[in-house]
C-alpha positions as CSV (number, residue, x, y, z in Angstrom):
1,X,-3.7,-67.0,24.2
2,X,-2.3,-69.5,25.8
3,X,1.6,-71.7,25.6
4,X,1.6,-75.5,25.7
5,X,5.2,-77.0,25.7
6,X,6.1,-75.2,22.8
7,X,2.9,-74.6,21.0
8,X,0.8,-71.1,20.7
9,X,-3.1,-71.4,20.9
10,X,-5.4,-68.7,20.4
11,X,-8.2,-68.9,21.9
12,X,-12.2,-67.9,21.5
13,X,-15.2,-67.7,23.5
14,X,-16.7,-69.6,21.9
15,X,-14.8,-72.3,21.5
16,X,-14.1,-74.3,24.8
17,X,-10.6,-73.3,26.0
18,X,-8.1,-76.3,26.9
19,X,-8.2,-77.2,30.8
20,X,-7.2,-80.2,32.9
21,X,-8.9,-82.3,30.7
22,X,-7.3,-81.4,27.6
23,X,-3.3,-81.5,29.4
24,X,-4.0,-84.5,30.7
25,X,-5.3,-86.1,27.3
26,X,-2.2,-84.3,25.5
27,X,0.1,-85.6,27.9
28,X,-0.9,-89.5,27.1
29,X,-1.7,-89.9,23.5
30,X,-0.3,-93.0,22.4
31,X,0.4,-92.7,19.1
32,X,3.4,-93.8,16.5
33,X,4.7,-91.8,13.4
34,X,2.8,-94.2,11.1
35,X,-0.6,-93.6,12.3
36,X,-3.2,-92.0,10.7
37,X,-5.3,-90.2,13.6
38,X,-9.2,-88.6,13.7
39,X,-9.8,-86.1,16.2
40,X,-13.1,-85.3,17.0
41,X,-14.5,-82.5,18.6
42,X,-11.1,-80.9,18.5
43,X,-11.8,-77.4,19.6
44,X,-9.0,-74.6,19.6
45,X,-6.9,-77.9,17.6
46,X,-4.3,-78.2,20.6
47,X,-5.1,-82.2,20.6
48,X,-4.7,-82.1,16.9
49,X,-1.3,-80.4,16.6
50,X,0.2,-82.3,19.6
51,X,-1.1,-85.4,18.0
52,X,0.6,-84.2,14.7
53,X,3.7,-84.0,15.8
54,X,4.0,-88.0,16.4
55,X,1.9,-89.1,13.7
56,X,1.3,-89.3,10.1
57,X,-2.0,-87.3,9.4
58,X,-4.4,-86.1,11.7
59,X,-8.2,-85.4,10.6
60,X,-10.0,-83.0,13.3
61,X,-13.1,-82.3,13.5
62,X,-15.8,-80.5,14.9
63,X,-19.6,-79.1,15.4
64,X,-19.0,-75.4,15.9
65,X,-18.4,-73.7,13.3
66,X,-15.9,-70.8,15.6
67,X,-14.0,-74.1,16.1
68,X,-12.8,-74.7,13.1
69,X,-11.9,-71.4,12.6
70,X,-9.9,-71.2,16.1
71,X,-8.5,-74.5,15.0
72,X,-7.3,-73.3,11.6
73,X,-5.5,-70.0,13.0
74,X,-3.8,-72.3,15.6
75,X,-2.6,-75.3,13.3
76,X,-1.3,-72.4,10.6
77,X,0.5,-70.4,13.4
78,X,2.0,-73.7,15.2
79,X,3.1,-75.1,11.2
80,X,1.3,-78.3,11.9
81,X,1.1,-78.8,8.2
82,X,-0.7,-82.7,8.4
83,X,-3.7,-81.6,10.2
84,X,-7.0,-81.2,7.8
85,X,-9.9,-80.0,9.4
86,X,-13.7,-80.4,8.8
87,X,-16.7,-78.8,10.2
88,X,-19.6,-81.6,11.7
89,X,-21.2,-84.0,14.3
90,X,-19.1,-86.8,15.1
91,X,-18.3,-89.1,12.1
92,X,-20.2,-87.1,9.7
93,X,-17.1,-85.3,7.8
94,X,-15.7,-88.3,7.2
95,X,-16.6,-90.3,4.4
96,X,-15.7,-93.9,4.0
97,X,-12.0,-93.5,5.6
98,X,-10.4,-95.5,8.2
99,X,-8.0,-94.3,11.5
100,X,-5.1,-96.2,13.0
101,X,-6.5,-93.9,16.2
102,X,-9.7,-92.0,16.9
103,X,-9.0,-89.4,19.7
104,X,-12.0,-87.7,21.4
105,X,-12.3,-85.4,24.4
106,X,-16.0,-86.2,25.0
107,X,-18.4,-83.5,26.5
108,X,-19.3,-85.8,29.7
109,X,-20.9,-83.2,32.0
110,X,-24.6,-84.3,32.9
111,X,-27.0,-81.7,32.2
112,X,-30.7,-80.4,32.6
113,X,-32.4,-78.5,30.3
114,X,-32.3,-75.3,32.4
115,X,-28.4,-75.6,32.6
116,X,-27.9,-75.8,28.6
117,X,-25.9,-72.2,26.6
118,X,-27.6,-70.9,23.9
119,X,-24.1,-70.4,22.4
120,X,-22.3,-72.9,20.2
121,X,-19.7,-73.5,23.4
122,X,-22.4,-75.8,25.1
123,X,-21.9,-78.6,22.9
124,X,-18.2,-78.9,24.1
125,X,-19.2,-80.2,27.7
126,X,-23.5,-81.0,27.5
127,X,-23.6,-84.5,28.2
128,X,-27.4,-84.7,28.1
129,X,-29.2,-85.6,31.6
130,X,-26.3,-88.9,32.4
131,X,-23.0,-87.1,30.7
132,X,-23.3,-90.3,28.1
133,X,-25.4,-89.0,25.3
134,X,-22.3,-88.1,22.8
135,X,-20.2,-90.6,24.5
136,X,-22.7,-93.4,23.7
137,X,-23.1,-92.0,20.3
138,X,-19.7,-92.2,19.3
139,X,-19.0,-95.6,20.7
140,X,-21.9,-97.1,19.0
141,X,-19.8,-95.5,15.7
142,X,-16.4,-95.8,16.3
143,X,-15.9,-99.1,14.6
144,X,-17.0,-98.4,11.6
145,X,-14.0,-95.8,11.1
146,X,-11.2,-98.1,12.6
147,X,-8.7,-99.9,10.8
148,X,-8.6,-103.8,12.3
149,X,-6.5,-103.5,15.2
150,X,-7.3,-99.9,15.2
151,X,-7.0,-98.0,18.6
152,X,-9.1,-95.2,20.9
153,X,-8.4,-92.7,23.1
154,X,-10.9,-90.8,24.7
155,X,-11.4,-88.6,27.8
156,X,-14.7,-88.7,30.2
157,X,-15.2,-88.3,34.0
158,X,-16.6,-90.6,36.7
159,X,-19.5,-88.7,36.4
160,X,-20.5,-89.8,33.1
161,X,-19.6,-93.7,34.5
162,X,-16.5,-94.9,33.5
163,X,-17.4,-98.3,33.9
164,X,-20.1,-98.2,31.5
165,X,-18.0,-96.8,29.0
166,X,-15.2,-100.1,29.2
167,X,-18.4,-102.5,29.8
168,X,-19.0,-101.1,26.5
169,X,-16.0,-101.1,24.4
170,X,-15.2,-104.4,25.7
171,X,-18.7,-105.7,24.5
172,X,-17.9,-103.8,21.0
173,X,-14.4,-106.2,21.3
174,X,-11.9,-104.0,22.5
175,X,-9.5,-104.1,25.3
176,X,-10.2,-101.4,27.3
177,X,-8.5,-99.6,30.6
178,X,-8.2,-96.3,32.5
179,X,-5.2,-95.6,31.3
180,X,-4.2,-92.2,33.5
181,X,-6.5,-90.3,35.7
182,X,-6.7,-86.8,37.5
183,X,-9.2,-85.8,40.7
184,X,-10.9,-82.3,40.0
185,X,-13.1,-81.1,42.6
186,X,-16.5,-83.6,42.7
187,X,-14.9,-85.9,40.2
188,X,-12.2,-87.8,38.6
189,X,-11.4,-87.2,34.7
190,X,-10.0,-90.4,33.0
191,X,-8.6,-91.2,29.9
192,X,-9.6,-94.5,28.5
193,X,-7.7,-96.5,26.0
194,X,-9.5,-98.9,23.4
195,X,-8.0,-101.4,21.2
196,X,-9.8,-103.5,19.0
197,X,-8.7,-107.2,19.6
């Protein structure tokens, strides 16, 4: 278990636990009470109930199944009463509905075969061979659940290429931009803002 300004999360081994990643994206959301928010992949929820407290609804979702579960018990024991959570890949729980904001903590860690978990955990951080297999999978469908004007947030590391990742929203029409940063070790984890323009 772990205490984040306020809010309890429970934790699971199989469910990837928040780290620097995950403080630093809590602690630059951009969000307004109007907005209506999709998390995705949102793990033990932390995102999600941080995001819930300065929005109107949050949507999380997420691929493993001991996810949802972990996210449940932790948006239940922190009251976060606007958070509805769904179990899949990506966009596929949600059907036809648009976001003010799409929030994503993306599993950016290039990786061989031989260095893939047989355990549900490993799609949290397997990036595929470059880090950008999920990333470039959700950019190519992020539009399509944006409201115009709509807005993303997302974290990845310079080892996944943050430049591609801009190159590419600004190609999709968004302005784009590093907008906070943290050196770890061999890298640098970024949060990148979108907005469609």
């Amino acid at each position: 278990m772990i205490e984040y300004k306020g809010i309890t999360i429970y934790t699971n081994e199989e469910v990837y636990e928040p780290a620097e990643d995950t403080f630093l994206f809590a602690e630059n959301l951009e969000l307004s009470r109007r907005d209506e928010v999709l998390e995705i992949g949102t793990g033990t929820g932390l995102i999600a109930i941080c995001a819930s407290q300065n929005s109107r609804k949050v949507i999380a979702t997420d691929i493993n199944k001991a996810a949802i579960s972990c996210a449940l018990k932790n948006v239940v024991t922190n009251h976060a009463y606007n958070v509805e959570l769904r179990e899949g890949n990506l966009f596929e729980p949600v059907h036809e509905e648009k976001f003010d904001v799409v929030l994503f903590n993306t599993p950016y860690l290039p990786t061989a075969k031989d260095e893939k978990l047989e355990e549900n955990i490993n799609a949290a951080f397997d990036g595929g061979p470059d880090g950008r297999d999920t990333i470039d999978a959700f950019l190519d469908g992020v539009k399509d659940v944006l409201k115009k004007e709509g807005r993303i947030q997302m974290v990845q590391s310079s080892l996944a290429d943050n430049d591609k990742t801009i190159q590419r929203l600004k190609a999709l029409g968004f302005q784009a931009e590093i907008s906070a940063s943290s050196k770890c070790f061999f890298e640098e984890i970024v949060v990148i803002t979108g907005k469609l323009i």
